[in-house]
LUMVOGU-45777 format. One record per residue (C-alpha): x negated, y negated, z negated. Coordinates in steps of 0.05 Angstrom, whole numbers, plus 32768, in hexadecimal, padded with zeros to 4 digits. Example, Ala and Ser with C-alpha at 12.3 -4.5 7.8 and 13.67 -1.06 7.14 Angstrom:
2
7F0A805A7F647EEF80157F71
END
This chain:
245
817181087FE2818A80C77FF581C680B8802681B580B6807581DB809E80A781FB806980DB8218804580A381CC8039807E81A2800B809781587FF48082813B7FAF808680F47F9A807780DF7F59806680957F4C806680537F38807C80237F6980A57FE77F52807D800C7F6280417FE87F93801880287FA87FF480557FA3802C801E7FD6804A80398005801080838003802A806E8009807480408046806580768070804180AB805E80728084807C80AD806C80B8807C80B980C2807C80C280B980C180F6808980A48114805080DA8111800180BD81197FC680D780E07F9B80C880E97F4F80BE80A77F2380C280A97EF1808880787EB2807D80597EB7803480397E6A803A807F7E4C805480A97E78803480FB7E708050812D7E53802781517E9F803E81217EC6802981217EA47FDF816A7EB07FE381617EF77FEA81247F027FBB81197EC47F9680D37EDC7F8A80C27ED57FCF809E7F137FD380817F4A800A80A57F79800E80EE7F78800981207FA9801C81637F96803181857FD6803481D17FC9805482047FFE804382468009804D82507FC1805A822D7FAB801781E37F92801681B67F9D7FE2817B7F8A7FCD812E7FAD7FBA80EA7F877FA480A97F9E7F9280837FD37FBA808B800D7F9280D080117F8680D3800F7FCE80A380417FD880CD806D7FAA811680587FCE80F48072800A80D580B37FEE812780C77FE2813680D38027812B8117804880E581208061809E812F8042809F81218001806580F77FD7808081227F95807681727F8880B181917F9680D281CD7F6E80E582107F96812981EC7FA1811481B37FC5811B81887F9780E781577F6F80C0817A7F3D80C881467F018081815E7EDE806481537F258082810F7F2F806880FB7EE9802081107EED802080EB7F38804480B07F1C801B80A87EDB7FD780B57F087FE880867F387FED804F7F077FB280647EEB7F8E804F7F2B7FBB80237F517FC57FED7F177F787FD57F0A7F687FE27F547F8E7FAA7F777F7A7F737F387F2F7F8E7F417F287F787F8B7F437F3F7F887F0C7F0F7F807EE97F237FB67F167F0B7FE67F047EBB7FDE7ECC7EBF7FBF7E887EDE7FB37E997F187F6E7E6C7F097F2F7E467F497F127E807F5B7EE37EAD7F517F1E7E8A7F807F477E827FB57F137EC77FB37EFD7ED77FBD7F4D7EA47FFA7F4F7ECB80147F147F0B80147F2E7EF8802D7F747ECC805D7F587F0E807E7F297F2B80897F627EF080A87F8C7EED80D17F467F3180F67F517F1B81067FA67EF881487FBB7EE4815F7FFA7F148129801B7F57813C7FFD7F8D81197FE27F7E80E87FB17FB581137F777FA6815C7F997F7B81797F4D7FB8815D7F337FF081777F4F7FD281B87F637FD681B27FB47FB681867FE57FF3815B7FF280038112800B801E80F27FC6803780A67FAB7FE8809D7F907FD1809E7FE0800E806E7FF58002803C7FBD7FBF80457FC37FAB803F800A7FBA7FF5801F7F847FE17FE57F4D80197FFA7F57800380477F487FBC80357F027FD6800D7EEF8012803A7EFC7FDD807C7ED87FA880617E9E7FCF80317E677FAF80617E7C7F6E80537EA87F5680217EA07F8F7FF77E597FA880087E4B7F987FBD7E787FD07FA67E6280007FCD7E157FE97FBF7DF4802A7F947E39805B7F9A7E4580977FBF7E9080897FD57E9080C280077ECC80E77FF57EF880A87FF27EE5809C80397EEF80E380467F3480DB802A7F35809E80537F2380B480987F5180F0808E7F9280C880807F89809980B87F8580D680E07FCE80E680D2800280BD810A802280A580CC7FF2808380B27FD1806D80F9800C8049810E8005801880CE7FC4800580CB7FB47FCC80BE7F9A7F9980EA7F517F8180D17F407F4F81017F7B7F2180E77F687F3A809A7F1E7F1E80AC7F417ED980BF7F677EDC80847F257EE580577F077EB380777F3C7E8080687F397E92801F7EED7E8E80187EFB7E47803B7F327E2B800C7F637E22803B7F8C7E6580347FD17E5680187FF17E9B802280017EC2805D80207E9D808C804C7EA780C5803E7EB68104800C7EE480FC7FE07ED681397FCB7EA181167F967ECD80F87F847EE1813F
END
């Protein structure tokens, strides 16, 4: 388990509308974890946020220790960071309490299974209206993971052998809640012809949890966003974000 403490302290730097940021923000409050969160503009980014991740990315974790700062990018990694501290856990864990390291392979090798094609696959549909193969592809990824979901379970439980929270759900969920919130709309194509019941099963039961409640995101401000994009005149998520009000 990771240090906790006075001396450790946890700042996020990010957008709202951020569909990986959504990743770090869901698995802090699965952790009941405390951070800071630091609202950054994507469009305009600030010459100190390039300082401190010259990719200018959402998120980014400053975590300050012991009078040293350091330094994490890219969701999952976060995600993971997180996952160390004492709390539920998105692994299987052994009899001792500790991580089960078959467990945490099958759940990390799954979740890349569905979490890599998923995000590239929904993409178009964003700014524009999908072509056929665009559209299929997006039925194919969505449908994988509506594949591995029975009777509104977690996304891993066949896997893993209990009906658990796990990394696949947290790196998965900011994606699905884009496509499940807008399937009459801007992705009434992919759902066109499919029985995706048990992912909004799976849906409707983890935004039943507080933890997941208390980061949804907010879809009137998304829609705005959309719109901009189908419009040409989206240039990244910008700061502040009433804008999309």
């Amino acid at each position: 388990m990771a240090e906790v403490g006075p001396s450790l302290r946890h700042t996020l730097y990010l957008h709202y509308l951020c569909p990986y940021a959504a990743r770090a923000l869901y698995s802090a409050a699965f952790k009941g974890l405390p951070v800071e969160v630091v609202e950054v503009d994507l469009e305009h980014k600030a010459d100190w946020h390039l300082a401190m991740n010259p990719a200018g990315t959402s998120p980014t974790l400053k975590v300050a220790k012991a009078g040293s700062d350091y330094i994490l990018t890219e969701s999952l990694p976060i995600v993971e960071y997180f996952n160390s501290f004492p709390g539920p856990n998105l692994y299987p864990l052994k009899t001792s309490g500790d991580i089960c390291p078959l467990g945490k392979a099958i759940v990390d090798s799954h979740t890349k299974i569905l979490a890599d094609p998923l995000g590239p696959s929904l993409a178009p549909f964003y700014s524009r209206t999908a072509t056929p193969e665009e559209v299929a592809k997006a039925k194919a990824t969505v449908g994988k993971v509506n594949s591995y979901i029975k009777g509104g379970r977690h996304i891993l439980h066949t896997q893993v052998g209990e009906d658990m929270v796990t990394l696949a759900d947290v790196a998965l969920l900011p994606f699905l809640e884009r496509v499940i919130s807008f399937r009459e709309t801007l992705f009434q194509p992919v759902f066109e012809g499919e029985d995706f019941q048990p992912l909004l099963d799976w849906f409707e039961g983890i935004m039943a949890t507080p933890w997941a409640a208390s980061q949804r995101v907010n879809t009137h401000r998304l829609a705005n966003v959309y719109k901009l994009m189908r419009e040409g005149t989206y240039h990244g998520l910008a700061l502040p974000a009433t804008k999309y009000d």
